[in-house]
PDB file with SEQRES, HELIX, SHEET and CRYST1 records, atoms N, CA, C and O in Angstrom:
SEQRES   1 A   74  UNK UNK UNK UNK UNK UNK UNK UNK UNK UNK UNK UNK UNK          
SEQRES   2 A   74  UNK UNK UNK UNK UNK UNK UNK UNK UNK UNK UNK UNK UNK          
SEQRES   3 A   74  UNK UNK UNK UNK UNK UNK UNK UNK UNK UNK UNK UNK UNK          
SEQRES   4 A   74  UNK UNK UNK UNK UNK UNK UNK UNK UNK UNK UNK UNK UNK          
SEQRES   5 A   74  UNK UNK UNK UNK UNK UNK UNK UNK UNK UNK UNK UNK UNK          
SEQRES   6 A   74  UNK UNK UNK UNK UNK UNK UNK UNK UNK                          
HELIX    1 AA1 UNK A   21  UNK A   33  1                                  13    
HELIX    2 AA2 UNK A   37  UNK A   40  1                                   4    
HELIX    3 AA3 UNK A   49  UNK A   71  1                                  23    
CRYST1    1.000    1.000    1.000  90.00  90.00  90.00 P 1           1          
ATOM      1  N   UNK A   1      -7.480 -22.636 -15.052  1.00  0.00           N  
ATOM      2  CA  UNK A   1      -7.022 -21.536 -14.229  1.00  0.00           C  
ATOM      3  C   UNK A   1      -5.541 -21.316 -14.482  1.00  0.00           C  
ATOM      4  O   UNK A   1      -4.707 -22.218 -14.566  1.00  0.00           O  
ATOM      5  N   UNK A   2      -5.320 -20.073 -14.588  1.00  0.00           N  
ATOM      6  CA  UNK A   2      -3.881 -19.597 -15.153  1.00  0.00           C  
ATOM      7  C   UNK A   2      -3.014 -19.953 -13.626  1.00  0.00           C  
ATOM      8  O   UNK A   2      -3.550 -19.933 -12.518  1.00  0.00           O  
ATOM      9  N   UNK A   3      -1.577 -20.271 -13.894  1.00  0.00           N  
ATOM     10  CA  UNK A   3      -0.585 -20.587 -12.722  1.00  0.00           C  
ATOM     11  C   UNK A   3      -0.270 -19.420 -12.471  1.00  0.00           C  
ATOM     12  O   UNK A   3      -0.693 -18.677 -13.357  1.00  0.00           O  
ATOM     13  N   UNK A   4       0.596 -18.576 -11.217  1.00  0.00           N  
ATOM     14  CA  UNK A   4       1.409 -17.609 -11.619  1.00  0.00           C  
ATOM     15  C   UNK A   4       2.689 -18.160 -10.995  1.00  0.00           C  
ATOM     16  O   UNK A   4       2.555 -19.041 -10.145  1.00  0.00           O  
ATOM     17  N   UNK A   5       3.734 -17.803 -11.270  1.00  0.00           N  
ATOM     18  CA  UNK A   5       5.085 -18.296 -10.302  1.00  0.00           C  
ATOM     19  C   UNK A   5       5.393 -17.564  -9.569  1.00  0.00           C  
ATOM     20  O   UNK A   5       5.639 -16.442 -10.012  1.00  0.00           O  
ATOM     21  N   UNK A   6       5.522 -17.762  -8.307  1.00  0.00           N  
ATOM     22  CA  UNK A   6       5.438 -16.678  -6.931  1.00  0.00           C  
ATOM     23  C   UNK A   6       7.009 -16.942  -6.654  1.00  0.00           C  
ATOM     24  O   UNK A   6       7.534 -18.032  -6.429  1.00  0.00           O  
ATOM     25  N   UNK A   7       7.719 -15.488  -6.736  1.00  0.00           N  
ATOM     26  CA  UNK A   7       9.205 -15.793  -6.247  1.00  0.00           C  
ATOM     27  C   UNK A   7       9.377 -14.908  -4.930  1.00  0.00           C  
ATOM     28  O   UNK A   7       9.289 -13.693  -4.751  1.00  0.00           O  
ATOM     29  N   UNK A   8       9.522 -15.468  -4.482  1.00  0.00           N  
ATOM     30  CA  UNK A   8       9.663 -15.150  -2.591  1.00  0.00           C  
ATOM     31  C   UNK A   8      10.727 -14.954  -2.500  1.00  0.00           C  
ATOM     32  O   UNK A   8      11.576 -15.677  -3.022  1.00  0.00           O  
ATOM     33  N   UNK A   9      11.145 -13.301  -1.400  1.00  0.00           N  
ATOM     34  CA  UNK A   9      12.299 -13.290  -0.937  1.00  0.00           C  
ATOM     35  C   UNK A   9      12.322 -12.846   0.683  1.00  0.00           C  
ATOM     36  O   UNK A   9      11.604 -11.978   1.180  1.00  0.00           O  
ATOM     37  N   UNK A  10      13.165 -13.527   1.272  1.00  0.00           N  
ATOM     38  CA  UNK A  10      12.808 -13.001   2.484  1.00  0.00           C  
ATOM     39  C   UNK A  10      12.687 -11.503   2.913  1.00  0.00           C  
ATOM     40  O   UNK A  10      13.310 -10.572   2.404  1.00  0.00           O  
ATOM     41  N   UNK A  11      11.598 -11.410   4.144  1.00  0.00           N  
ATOM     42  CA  UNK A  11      11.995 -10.313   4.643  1.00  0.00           C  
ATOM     43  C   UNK A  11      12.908  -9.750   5.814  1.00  0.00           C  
ATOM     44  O   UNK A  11      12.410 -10.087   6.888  1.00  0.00           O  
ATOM     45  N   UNK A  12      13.857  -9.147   5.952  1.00  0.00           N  
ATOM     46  CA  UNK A  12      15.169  -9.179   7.069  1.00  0.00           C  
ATOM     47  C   UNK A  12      14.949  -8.012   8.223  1.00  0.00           C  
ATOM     48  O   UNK A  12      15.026  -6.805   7.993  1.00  0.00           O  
ATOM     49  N   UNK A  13      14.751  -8.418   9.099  1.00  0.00           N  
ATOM     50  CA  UNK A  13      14.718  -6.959  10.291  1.00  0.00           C  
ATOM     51  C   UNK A  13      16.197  -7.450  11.159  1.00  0.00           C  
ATOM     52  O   UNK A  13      16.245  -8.610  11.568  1.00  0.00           O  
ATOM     53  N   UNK A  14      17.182  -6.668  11.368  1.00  0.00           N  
ATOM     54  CA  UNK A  14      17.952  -6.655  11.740  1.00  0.00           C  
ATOM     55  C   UNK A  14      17.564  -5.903  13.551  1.00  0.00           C  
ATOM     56  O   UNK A  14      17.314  -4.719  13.779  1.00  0.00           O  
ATOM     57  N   UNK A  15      17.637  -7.125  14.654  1.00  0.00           N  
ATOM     58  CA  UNK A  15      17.297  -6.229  15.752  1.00  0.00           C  
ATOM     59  C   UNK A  15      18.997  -5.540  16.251  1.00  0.00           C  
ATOM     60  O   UNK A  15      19.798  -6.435  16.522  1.00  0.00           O  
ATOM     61  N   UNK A  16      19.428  -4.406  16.349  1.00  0.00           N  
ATOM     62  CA  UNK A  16      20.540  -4.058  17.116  1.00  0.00           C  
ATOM     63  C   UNK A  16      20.391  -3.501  18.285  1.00  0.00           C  
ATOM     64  O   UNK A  16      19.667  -4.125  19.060  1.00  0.00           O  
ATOM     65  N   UNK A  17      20.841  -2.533  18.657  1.00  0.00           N  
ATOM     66  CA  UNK A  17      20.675  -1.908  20.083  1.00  0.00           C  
ATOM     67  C   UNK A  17      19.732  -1.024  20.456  1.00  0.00           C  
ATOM     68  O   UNK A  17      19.576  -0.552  21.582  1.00  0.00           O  
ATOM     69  N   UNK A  18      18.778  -0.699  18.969  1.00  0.00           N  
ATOM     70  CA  UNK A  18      17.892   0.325  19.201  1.00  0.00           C  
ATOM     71  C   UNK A  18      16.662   0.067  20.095  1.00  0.00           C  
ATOM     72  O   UNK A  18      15.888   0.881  20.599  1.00  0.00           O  
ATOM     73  N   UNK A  19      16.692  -1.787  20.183  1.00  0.00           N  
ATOM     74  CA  UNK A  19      15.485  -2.446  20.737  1.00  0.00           C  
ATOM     75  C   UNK A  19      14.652  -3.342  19.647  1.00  0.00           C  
ATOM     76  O   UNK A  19      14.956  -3.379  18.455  1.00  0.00           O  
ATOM     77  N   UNK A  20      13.378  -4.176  20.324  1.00  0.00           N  
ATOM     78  CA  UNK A  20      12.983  -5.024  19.720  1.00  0.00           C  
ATOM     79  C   UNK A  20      11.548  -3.858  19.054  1.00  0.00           C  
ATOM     80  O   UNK A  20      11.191  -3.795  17.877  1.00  0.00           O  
ATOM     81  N   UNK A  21      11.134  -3.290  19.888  1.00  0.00           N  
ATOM     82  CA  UNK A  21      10.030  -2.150  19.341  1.00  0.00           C  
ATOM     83  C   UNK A  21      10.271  -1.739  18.245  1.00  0.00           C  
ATOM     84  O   UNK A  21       9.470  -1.681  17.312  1.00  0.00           O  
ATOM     85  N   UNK A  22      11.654  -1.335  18.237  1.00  0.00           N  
ATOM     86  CA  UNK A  22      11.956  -0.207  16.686  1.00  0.00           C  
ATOM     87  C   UNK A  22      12.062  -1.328  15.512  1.00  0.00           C  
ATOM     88  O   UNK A  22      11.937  -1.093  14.310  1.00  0.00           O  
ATOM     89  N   UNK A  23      12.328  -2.644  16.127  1.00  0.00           N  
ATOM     90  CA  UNK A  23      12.893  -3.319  14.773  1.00  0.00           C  
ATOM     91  C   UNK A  23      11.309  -4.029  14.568  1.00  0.00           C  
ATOM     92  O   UNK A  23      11.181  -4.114  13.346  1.00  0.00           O  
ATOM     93  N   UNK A  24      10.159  -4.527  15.176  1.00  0.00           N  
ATOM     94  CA  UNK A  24       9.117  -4.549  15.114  1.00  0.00           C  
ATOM     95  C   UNK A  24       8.340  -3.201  13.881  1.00  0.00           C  
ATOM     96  O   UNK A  24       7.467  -3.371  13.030  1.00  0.00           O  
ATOM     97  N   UNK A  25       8.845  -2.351  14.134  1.00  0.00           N  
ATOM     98  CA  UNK A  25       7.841  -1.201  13.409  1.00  0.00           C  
ATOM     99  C   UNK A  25       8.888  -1.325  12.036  1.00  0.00           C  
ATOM    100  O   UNK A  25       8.537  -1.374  10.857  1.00  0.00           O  
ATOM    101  N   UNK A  26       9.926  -1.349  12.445  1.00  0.00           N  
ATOM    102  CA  UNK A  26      10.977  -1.638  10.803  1.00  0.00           C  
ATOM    103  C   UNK A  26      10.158  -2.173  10.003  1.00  0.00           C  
ATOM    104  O   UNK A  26       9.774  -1.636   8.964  1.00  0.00           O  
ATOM    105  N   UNK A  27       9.694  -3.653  10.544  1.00  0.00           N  
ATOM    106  CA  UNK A  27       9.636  -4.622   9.968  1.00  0.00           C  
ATOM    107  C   UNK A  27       8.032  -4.589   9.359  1.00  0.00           C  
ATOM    108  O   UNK A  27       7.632  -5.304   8.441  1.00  0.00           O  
ATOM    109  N   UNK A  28       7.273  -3.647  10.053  1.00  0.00           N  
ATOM    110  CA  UNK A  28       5.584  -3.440   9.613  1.00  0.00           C  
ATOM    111  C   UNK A  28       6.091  -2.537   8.798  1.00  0.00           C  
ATOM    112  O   UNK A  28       5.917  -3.310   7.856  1.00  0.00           O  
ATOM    113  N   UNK A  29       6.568  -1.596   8.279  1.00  0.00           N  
ATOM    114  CA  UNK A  29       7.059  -0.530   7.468  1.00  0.00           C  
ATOM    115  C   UNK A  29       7.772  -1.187   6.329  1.00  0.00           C  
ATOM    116  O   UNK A  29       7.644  -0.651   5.228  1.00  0.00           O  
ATOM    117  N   UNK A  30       8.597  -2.401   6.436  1.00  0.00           N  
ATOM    118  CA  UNK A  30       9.217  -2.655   5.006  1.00  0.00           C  
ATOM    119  C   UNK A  30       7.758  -3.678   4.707  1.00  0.00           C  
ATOM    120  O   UNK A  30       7.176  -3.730   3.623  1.00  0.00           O  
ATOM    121  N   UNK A  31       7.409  -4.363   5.823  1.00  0.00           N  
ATOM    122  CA  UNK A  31       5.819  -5.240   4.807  1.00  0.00           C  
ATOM    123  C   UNK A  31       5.118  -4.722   4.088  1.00  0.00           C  
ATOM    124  O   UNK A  31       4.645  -5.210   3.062  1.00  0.00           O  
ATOM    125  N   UNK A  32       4.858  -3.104   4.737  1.00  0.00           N  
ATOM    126  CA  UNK A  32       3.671  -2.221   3.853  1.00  0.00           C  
ATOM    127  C   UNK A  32       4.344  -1.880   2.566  1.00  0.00           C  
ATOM    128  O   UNK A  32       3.747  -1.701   1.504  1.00  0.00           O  
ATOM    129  N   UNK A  33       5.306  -1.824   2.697  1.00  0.00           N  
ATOM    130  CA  UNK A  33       5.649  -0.726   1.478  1.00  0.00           C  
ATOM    131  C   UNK A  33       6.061  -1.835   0.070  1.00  0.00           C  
ATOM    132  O   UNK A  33       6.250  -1.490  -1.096  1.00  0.00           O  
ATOM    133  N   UNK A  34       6.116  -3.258   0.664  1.00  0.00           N  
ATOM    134  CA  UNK A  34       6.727  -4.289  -0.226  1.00  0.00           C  
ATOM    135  C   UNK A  34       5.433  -4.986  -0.894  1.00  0.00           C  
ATOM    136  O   UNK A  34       5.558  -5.802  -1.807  1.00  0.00           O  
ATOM    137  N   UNK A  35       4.045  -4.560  -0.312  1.00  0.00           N  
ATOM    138  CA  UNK A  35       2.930  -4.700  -0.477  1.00  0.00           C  
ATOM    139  C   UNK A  35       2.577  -6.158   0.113  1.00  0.00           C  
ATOM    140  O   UNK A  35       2.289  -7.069  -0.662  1.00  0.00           O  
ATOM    141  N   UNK A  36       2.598  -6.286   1.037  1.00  0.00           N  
ATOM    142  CA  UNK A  36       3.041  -7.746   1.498  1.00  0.00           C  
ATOM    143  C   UNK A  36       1.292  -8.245   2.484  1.00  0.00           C  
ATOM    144  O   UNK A  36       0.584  -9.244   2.352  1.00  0.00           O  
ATOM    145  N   UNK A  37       1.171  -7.231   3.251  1.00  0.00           N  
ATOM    146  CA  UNK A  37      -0.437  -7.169   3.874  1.00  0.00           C  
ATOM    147  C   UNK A  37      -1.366  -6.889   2.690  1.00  0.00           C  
ATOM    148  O   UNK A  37      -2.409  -7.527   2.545  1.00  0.00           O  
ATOM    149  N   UNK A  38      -0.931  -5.815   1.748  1.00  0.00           N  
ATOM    150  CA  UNK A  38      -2.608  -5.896   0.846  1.00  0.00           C  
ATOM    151  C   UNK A  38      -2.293  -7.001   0.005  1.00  0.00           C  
ATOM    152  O   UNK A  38      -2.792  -6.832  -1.107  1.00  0.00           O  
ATOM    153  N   UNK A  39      -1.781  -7.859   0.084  1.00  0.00           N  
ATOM    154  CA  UNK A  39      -1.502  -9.070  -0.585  1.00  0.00           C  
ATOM    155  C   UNK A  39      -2.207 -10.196   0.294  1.00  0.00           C  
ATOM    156  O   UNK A  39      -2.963 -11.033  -0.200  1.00  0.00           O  
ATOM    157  N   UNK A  40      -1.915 -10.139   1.521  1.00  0.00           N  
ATOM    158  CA  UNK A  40      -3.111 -11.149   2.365  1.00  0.00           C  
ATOM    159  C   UNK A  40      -3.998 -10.528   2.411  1.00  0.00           C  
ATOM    160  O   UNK A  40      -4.688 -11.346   3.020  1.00  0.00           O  
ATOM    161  N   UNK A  41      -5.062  -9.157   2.191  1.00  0.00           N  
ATOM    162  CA  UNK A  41      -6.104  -8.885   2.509  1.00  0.00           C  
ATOM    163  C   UNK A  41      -6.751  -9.530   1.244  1.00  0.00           C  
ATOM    164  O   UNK A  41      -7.884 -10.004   1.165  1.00  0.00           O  
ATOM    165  N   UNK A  42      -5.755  -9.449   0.230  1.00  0.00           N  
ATOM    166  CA  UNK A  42      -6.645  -9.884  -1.370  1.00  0.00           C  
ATOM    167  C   UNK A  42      -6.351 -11.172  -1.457  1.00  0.00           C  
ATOM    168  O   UNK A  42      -6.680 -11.716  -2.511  1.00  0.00           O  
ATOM    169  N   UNK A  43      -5.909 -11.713  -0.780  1.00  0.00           N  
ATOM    170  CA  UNK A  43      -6.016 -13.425  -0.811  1.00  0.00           C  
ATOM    171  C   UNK A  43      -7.062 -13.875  -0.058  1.00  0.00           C  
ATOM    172  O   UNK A  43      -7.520 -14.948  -0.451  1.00  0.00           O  
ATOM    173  N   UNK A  44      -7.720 -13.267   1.150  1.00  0.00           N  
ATOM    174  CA  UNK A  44      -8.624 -13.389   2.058  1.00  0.00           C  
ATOM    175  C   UNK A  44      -9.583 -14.070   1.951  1.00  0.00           C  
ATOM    176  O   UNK A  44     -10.038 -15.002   2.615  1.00  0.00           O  
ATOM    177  N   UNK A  45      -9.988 -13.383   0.760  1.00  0.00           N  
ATOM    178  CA  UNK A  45     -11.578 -13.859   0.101  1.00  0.00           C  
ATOM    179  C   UNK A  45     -11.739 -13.774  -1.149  1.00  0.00           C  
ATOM    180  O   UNK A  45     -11.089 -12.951  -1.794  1.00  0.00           O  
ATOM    181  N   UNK A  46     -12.578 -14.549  -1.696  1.00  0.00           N  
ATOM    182  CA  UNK A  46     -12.673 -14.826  -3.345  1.00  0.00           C  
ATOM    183  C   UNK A  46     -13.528 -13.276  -3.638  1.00  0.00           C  
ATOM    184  O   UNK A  46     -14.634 -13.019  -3.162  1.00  0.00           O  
ATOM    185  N   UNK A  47     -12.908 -12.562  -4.324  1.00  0.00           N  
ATOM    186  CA  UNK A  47     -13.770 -11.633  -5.520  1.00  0.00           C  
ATOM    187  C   UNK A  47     -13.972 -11.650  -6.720  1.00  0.00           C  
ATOM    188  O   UNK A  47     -13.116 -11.522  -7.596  1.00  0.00           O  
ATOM    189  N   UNK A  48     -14.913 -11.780  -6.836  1.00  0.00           N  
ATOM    190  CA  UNK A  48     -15.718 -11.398  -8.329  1.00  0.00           C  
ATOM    191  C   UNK A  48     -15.072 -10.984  -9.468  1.00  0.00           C  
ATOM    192  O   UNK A  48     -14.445  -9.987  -9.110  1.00  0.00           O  
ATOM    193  N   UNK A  49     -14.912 -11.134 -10.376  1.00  0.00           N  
ATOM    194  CA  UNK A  49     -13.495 -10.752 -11.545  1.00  0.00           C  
ATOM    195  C   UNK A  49     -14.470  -9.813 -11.775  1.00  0.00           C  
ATOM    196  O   UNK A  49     -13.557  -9.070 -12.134  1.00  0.00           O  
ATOM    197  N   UNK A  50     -15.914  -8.814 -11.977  1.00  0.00           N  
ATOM    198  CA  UNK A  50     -16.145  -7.330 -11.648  1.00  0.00           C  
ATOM    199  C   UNK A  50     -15.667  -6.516 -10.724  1.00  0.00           C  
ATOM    200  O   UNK A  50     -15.034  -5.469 -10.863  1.00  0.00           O  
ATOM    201  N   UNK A  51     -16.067  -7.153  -9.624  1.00  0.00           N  
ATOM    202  CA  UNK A  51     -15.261  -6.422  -8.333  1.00  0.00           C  
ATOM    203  C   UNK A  51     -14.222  -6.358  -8.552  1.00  0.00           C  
ATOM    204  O   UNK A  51     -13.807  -5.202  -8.641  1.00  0.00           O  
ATOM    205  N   UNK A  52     -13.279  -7.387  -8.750  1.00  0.00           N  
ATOM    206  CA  UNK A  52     -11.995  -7.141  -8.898  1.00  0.00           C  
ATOM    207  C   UNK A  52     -11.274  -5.862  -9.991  1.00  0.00           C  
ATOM    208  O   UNK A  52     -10.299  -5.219  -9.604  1.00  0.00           O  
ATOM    209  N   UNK A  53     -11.782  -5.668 -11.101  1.00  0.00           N  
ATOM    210  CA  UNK A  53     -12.098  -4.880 -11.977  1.00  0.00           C  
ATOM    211  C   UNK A  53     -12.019  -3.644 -11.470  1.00  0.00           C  
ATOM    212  O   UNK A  53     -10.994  -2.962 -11.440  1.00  0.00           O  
ATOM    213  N   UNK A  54     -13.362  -3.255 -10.961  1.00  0.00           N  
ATOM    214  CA  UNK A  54     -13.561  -1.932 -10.286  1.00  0.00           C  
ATOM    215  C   UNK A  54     -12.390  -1.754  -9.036  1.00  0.00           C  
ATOM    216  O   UNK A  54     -11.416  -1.027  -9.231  1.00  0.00           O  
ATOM    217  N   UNK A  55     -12.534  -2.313  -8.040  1.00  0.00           N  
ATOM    218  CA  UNK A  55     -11.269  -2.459  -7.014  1.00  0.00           C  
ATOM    219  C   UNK A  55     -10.117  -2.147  -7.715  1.00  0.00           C  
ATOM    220  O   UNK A  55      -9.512  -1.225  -7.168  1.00  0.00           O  
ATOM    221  N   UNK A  56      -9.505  -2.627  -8.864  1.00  0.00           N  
ATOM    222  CA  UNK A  56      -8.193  -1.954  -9.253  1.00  0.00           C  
ATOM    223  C   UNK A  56      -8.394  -0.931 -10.297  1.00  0.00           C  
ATOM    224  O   UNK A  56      -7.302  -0.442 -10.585  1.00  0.00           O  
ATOM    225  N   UNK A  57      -9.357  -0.416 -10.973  1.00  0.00           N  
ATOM    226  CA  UNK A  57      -9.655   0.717 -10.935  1.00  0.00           C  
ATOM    227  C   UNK A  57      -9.472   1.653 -10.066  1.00  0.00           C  
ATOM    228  O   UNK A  57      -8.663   2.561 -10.256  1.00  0.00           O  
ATOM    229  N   UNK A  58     -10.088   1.564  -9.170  1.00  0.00           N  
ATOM    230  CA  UNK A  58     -10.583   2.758  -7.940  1.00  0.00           C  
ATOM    231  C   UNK A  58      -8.888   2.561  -7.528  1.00  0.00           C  
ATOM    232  O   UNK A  58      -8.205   3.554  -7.276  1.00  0.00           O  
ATOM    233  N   UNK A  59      -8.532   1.695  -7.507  1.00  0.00           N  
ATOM    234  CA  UNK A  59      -6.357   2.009  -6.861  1.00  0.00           C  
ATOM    235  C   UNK A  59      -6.109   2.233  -7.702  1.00  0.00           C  
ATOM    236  O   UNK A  59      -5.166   2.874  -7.237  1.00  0.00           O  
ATOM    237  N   UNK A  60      -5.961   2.418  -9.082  1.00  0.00           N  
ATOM    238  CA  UNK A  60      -5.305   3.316 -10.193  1.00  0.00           C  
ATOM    239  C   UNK A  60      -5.222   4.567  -9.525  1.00  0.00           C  
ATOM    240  O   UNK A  60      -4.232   5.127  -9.054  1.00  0.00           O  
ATOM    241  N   UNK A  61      -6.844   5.051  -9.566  1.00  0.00           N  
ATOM    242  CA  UNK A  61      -7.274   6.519  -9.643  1.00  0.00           C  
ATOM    243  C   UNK A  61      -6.532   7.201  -7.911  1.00  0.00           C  
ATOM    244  O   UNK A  61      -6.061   8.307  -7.643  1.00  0.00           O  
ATOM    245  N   UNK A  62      -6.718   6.008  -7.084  1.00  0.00           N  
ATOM    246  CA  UNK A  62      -5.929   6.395  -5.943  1.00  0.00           C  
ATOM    247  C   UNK A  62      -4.368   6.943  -5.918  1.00  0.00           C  
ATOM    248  O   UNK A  62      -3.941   7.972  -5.394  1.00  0.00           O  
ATOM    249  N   UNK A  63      -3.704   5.990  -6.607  1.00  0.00           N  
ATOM    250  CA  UNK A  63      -2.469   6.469  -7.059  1.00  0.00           C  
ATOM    251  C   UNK A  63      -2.393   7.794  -7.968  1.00  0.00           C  
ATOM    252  O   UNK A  63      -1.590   8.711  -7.799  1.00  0.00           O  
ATOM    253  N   UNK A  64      -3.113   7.740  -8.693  1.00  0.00           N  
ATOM    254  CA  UNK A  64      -2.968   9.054  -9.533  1.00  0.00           C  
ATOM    255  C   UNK A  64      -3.343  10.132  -9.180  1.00  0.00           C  
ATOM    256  O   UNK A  64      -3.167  11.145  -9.858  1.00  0.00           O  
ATOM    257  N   UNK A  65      -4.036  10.111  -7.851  1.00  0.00           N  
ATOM    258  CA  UNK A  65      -4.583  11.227  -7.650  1.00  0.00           C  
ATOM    259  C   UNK A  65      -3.500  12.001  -6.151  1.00  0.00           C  
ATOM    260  O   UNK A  65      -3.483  13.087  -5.571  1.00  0.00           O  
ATOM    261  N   UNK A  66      -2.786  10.789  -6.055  1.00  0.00           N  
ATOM    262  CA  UNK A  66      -1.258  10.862  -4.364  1.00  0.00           C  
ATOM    263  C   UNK A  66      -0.367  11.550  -5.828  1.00  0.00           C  
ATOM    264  O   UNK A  66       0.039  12.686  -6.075  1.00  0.00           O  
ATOM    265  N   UNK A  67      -0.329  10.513  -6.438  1.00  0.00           N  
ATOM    266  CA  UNK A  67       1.219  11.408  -7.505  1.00  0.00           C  
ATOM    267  C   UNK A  67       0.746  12.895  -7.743  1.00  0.00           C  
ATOM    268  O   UNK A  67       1.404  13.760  -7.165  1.00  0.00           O  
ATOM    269  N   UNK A  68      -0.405  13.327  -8.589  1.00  0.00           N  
ATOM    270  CA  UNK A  68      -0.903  14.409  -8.850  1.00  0.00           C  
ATOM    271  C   UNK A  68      -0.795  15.529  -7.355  1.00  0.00           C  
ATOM    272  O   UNK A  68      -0.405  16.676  -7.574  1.00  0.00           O  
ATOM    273  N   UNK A  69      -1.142  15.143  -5.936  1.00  0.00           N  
ATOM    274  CA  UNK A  69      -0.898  15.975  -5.065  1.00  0.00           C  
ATOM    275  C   UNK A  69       0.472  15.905  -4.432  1.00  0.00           C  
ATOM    276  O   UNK A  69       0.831  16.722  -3.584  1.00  0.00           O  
ATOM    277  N   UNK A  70       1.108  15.072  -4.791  1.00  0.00           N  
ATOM    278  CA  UNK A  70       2.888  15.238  -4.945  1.00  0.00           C  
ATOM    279  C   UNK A  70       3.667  16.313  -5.502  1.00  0.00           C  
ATOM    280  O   UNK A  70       4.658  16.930  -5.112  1.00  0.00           O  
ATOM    281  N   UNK A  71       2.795  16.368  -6.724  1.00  0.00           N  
ATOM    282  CA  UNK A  71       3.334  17.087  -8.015  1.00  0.00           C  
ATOM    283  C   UNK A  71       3.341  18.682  -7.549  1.00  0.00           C  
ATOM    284  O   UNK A  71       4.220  19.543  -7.545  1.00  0.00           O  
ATOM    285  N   UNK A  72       1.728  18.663  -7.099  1.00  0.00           N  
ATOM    286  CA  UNK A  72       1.612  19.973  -6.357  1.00  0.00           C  
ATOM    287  C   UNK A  72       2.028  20.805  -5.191  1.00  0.00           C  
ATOM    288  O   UNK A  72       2.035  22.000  -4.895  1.00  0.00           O  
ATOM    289  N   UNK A  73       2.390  19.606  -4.627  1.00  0.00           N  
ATOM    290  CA  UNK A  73       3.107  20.321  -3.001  1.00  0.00           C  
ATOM    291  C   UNK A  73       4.190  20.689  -3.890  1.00  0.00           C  
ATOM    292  O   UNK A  73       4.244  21.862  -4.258  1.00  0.00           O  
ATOM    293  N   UNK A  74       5.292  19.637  -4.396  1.00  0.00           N  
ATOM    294  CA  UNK A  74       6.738  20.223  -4.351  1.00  0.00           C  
ATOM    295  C   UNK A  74       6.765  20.158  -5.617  1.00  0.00           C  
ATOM    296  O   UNK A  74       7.766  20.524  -6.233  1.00  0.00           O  
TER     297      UNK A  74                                                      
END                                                                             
């Protein structure tokens, strides 16, 4: 089984005066976008190196199809 080297950096929510709510949603907003949850959903459970296959297929075509209606709005 291949190793990979996992380099970890923290993640920082700074709470200031806006409240603990806003820095809470900060902090779900920089996880999503750092890919940090679909990273525990795909650690979850063992898939199938087919499944796995098709699964990042089908998110290629997902992405290409958000850029492509990007392209078109603006």
């Amino acid at each position: 089984m291949k190793s990979e080297a996992v380099t970890c950096k923290p993640v920082e929510v700074v709470v200031g005066d806006k409240g603990l709510d806003r820095a809470v949603k900060h902090l779900k907003r920089k996880m999503a976008s750092e890919g940090i949850l679909r990273e525990l959903k795909r650690r979850r459970h063992y898939m199938k190196p087919s499944v796995k296959k098709r699964k990042k297929e089908a998110e290629a075509a997902r992405r290409r199809r958000k850029r492509v209606k990007q392209f078109a709005e603006g």
